[in-house]
C-alpha positions as CSV (number, residue, x, y, z in Angstrom):
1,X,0.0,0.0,0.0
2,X,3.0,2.7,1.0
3,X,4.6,1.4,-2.2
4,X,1.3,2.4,-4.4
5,X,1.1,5.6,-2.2
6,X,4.8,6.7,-2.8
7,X,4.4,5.9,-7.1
8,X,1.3,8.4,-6.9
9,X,2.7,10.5,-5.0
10,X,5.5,11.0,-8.0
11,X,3.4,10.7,-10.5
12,X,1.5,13.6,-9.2
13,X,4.2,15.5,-8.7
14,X,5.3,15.1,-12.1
15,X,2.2,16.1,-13.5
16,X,1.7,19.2,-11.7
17,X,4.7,20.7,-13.1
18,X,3.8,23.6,-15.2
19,X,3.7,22.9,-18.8
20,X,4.9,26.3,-19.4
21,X,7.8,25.7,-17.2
22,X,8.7,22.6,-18.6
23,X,8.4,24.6,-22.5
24,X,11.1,26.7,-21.1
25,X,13.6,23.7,-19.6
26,X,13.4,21.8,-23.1
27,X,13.2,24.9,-25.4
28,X,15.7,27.3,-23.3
29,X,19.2,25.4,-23.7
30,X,18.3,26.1,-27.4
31,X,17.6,29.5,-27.4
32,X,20.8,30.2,-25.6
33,X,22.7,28.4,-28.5
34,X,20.8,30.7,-30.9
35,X,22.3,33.8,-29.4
36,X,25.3,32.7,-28.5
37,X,25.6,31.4,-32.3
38,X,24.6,34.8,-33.6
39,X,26.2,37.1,-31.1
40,X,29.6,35.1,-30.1
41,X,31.9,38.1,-30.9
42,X,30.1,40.1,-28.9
43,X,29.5,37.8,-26.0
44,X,33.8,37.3,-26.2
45,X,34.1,40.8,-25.6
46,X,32.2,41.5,-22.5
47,X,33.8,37.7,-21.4
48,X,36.9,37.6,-22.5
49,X,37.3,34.2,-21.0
50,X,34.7,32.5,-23.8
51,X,37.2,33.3,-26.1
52,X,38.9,29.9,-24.8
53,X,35.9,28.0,-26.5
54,X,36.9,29.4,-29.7
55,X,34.6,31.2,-32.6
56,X,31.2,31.7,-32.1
57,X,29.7,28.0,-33.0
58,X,31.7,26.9,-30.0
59,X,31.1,29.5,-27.5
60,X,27.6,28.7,-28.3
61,X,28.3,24.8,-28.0
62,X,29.9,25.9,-24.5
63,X,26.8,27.6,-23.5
64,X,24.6,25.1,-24.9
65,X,26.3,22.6,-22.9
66,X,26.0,24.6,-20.1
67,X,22.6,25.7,-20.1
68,X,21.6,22.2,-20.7
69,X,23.0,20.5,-17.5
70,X,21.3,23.3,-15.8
71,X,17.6,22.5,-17.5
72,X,18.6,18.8,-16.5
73,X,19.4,20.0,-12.7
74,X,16.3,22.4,-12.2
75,X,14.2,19.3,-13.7
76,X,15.5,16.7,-11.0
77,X,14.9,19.8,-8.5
78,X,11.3,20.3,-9.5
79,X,10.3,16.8,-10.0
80,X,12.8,14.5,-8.0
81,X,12.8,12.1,-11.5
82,X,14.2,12.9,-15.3
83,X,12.7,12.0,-18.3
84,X,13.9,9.3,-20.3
85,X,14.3,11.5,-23.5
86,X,15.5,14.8,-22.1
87,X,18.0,12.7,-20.1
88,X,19.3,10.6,-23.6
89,X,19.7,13.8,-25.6
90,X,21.2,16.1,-22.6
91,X,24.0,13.4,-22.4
92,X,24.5,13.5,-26.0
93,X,24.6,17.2,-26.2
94,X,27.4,17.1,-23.0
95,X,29.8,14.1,-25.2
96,X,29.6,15.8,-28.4
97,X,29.5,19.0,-27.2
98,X,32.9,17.8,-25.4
99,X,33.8,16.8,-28.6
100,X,33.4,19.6,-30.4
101,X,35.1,21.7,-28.3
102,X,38.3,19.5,-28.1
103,X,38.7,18.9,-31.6
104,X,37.5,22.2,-32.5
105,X,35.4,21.1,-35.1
106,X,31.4,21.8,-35.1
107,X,31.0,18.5,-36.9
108,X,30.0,16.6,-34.1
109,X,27.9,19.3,-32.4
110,X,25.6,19.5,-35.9
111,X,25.8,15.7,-35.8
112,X,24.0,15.4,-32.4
113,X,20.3,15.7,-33.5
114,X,20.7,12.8,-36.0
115,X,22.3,10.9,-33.6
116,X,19.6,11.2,-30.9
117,X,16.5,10.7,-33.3
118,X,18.1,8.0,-35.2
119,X,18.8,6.4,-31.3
120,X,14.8,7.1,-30.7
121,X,13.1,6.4,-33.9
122,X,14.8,3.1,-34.0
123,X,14.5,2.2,-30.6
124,X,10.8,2.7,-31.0
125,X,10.4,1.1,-34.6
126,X,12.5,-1.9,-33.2
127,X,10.6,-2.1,-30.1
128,X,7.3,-2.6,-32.4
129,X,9.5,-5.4,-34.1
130,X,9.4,-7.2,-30.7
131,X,6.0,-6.5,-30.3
132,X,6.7,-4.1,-27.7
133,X,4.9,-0.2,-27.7
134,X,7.8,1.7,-25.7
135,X,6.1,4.8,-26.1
136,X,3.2,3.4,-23.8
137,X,6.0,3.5,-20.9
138,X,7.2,6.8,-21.7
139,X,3.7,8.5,-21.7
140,X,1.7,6.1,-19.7
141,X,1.2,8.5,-16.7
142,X,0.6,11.3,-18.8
143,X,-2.6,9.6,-20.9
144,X,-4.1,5.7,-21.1
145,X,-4.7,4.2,-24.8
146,X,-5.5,1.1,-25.6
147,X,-2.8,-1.4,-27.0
148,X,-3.6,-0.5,-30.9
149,X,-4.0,3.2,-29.9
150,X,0.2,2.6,-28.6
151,X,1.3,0.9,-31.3
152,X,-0.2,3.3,-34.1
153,X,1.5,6.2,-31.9
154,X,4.9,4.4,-31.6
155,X,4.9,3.7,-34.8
156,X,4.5,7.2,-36.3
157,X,6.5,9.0,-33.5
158,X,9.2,5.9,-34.7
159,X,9.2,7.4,-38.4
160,X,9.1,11.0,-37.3
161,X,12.2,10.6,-35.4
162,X,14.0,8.8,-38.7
163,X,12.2,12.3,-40.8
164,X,13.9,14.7,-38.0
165,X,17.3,12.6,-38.7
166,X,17.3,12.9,-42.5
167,X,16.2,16.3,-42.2
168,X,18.7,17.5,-39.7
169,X,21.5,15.8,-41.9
170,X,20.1,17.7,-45.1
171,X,20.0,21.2,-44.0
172,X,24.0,20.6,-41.4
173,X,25.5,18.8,-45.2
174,X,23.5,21.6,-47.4
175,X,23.5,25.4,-45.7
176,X,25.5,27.5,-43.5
177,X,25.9,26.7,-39.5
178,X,24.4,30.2,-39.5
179,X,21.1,28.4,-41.2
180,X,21.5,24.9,-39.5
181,X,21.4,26.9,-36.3
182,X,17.8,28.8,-36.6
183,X,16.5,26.0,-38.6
184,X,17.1,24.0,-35.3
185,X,15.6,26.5,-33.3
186,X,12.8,27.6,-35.0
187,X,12.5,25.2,-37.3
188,X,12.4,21.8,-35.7
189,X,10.4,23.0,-32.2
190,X,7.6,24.2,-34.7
191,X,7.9,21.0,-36.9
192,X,7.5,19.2,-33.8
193,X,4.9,20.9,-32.0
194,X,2.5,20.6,-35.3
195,X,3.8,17.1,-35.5
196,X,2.5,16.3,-32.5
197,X,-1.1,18.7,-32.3
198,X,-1.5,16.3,-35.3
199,X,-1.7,13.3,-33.1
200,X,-4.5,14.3,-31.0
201,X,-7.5,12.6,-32.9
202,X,-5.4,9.5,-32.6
203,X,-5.3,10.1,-28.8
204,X,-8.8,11.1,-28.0
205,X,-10.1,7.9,-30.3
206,X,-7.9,5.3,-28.9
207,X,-7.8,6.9,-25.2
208,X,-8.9,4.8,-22.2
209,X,-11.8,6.0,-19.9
210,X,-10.5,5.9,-16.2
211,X,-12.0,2.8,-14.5
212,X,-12.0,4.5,-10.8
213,X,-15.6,6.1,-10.5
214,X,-17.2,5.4,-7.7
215,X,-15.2,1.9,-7.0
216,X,-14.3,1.3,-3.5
């Protein structure tokens, strides 16, 4: 019983965090590589220390790095637990971040989204393979659906992680960092939002009425 009271009691707690604070731990971290991209030279002046990260692509990978352990750290504060995603791609962003400032080259830096949504889509795709809707356990506090409801959302968010991959790839091999920069901050967040207003019919047909009215 102090075992079922103690998982609520997270879950709730989870729940109750603002949306529009959580908006601002994902979408922050990215927002401070924007300007940090776009005003490096500037930034080095006022600090003269950033100019030990080198040009502006890596101050902004320092700050990046930065202000994404930070997002990471006021998320464990708030909720006591980190999400499995935020977590996978924070840690990415921290070793190729690492590696981008060591070697001084903002290859691996502009690699990092494919890396992470290649990692997710196919974790989810292969995960249907095995008969297994992994998304249920990601989002299974959040909303109930029934088993085909999962496995028609895993699948999709499965292919929509491989489509952020190609896409990320295709504008890092094809522009300027300059462009590959914005486009990840006001391009993908956008994508994704729409992306995933798009899945609510799926949701509210496939969702699960609670089974707790009035049961003792």
């Amino acid at each position: 019983m102090d075992v079922e009271s103690n998982q609520r009691e997270s879950e709730k707690m989870v729940r109750e965090i603002s949306p529009l604070l959580k908006f601002v731990l994902e979408l922050g971290p990215l927002v401070v590589f924007f300007f940090a991209n776009s005003k490096g030279d500037w930034l080095a002046e006022k600090l003269p220390v950033l100019h030990e990260f080198g040009g502006p692509i890596f101050i902004a990978t320092g700050l990046f790095m930065i202000a994404t352990a930070l997002a990471l750290t006021v998320s464990w504060i708030l909720t006591r637990t980190l999400p499995m995603m935020p977590l996978i791609s924070g840690l990415v962003v921290l070793v190729f971040g690492a590696l981008t400032l060591y070697l001084q080259n903002d290859t691996f830096i502009k690699m990092k989204p494919t890396i992470v949504n290649t990692l997710f889509g196919v974790i989810l795709l292969g995960g249907l393979f095995f008969g297994q809707s992994l998304l249920g356990y990601v989002f299974n506090s959040a909303f109930k659906l029934t088993d085909e409801g999962w496995r028609k959302l895993t699948l999709r968010w499965g292919i929509f992680f491989l489509f952020l991959a190609v896409l990320n790839e295709v504008v890092w091999r094809n522009f300027s960092t300059d462009t590959w920069v914005a486009f990840k901050v006001w391009g993908t967040m956008p994508i994704t939002i729409i992306f995933t207003m798009a899945q609510m019919p799926l949701v509210m047909r496939h969702s699960v009425e609670p089974l707790n009215k009035d049961n003792k």
